[in-house]
N, C-alpha and C positions, 0 to 999 in steps of 0.2 A: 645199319640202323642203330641208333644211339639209343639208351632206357629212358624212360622215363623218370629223371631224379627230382627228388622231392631238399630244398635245404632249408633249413630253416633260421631264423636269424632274430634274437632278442639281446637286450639289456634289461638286467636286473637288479634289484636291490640287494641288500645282503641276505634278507629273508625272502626272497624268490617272489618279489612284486613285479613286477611289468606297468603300474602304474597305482594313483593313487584308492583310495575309494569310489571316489567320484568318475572314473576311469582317463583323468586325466595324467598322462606322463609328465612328473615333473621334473624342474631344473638338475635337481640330482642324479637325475638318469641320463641327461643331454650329455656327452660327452664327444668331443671334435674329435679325436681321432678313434672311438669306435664308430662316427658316422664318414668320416674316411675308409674304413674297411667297410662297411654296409655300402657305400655306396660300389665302390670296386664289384664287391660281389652282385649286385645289381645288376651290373654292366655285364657281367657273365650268364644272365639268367633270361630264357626266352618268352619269362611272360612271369608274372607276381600273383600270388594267391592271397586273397586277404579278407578280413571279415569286413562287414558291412559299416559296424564305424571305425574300421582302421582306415578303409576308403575314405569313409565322409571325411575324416578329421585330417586326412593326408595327401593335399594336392600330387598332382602330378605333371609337373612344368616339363618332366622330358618324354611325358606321353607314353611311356613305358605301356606293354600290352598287360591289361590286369585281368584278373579272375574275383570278383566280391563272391565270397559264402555268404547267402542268403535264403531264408527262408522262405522270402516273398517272390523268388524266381520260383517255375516253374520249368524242373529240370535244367536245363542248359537254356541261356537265351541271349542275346546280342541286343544291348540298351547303348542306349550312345556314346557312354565313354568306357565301357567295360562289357566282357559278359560276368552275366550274372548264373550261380549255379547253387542249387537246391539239393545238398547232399542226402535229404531225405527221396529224395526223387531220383538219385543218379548217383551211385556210387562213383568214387573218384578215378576206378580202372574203366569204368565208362566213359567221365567226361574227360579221362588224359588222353583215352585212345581218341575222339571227337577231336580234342582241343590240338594235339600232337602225334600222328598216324606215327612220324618217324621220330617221334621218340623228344625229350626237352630237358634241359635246365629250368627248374620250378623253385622259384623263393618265395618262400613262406612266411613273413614278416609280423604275423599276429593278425586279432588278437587271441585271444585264451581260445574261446572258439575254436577259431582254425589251428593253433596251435596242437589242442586235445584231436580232431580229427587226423590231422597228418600224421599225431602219434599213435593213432590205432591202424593209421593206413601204411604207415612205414617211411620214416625221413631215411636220405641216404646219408642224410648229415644234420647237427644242430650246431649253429657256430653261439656259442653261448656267453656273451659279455657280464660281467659282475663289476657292478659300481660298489665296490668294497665296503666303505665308508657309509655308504646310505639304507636307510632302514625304511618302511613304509608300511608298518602296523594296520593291518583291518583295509592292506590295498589290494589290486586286485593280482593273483596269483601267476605267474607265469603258464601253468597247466592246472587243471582244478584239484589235482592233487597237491597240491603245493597250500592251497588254501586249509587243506584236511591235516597241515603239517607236516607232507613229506617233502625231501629237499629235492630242489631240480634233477641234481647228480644222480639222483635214486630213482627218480622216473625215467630219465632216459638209459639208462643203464636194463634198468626191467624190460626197455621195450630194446634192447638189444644191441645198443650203442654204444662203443668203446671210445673213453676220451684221445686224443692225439696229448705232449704235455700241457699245461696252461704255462702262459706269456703273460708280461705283462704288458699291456698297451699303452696306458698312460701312468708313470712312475708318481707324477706332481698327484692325479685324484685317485690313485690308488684304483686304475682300471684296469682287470682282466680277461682274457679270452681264450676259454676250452673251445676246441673241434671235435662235437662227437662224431664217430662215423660207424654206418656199417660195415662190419666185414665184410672183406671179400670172401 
């Protein structure tokens, strides 16, 4: 039986934004080949975790199996193009045993929400992209601590995550890419 892993997967500003105020990601953070690598790791993953307007805002043309964090579910529940799950209602060692008896690759793709959860719940990984060059003042934070001023690297680091080295991924927009992981 394989674990249940948890990976998580963002682009950030220099100041650790995930998107603007408005919650909208902008062109700054769209970057072609870190959604070449998100996309790869997608492909690797047996079902996606994601908040409820990460869902609304982000089609799903390859029908990927999803998971919405939602408050308006009622525990676990099966709606038509996703289940829907109420982490007030059902801790997340509940709904992975439910969702995945033998065990899954689980991407985690935002937003902040889900983010903060998986990182009290334990990611086996954060693959962490930085749009170097871009800033996004008063947007919305990668993890809520990041809003309070602390940087990415420190939060996942406190929940127990050691980085792999950073790469760079696109030289021309000055994008990079840390893999934190848990030890074995």
């Amino acid at each position: 039986m394989k674990p249940l892993e948890a990976h998580g997967y963002a682009i950030v500003s220099n100041d650790d934004r995930i998107a603007r105020a408005d919650g909208v990601m902008p062109a700054s953070l769209k970057n072609d080949a870190d959604w070449a690598y998100f996309q790869d790791e997608l492909a690797l993953a047996d079902f996606v975790v994601l908040g409820r307007k990460s869902h609304e805002a982000t089609p799903n043309p390859k029908r990927r199996r999803r998971v919405v964090v939602s408050r308006s579910a009622r525990g676990l529940e099966q709606r038509d193009e996703a289940v829907w799950w109420n982490p007030l209602e059902m801790d997340w060692k509940q709904a992975g045993a439910l969702l995945a008896p033998d065990g899954a690759r689980v991407a985690v793709p935002g937003g902040q929400v889900a983010f903060d959860l998986f990182l009290a719940e334990g990611f086996t990984s954060f693959h962490l992209s930085r749009a170097t060059r871009a800033l996004l003042p008063g947007g919305r934070g990668l993890f809520a601590a990041c809003e309070r001023g602390e940087r990415a690297e420190a939060v996942l680091a406190r929940a127990g995550l050691k980085p792999k080295p950073t790469r760079t991924i696109d030289v021309g927009q000055a994008v990079t890419l840390t893999v934190w992981r848990r030890p074995d």
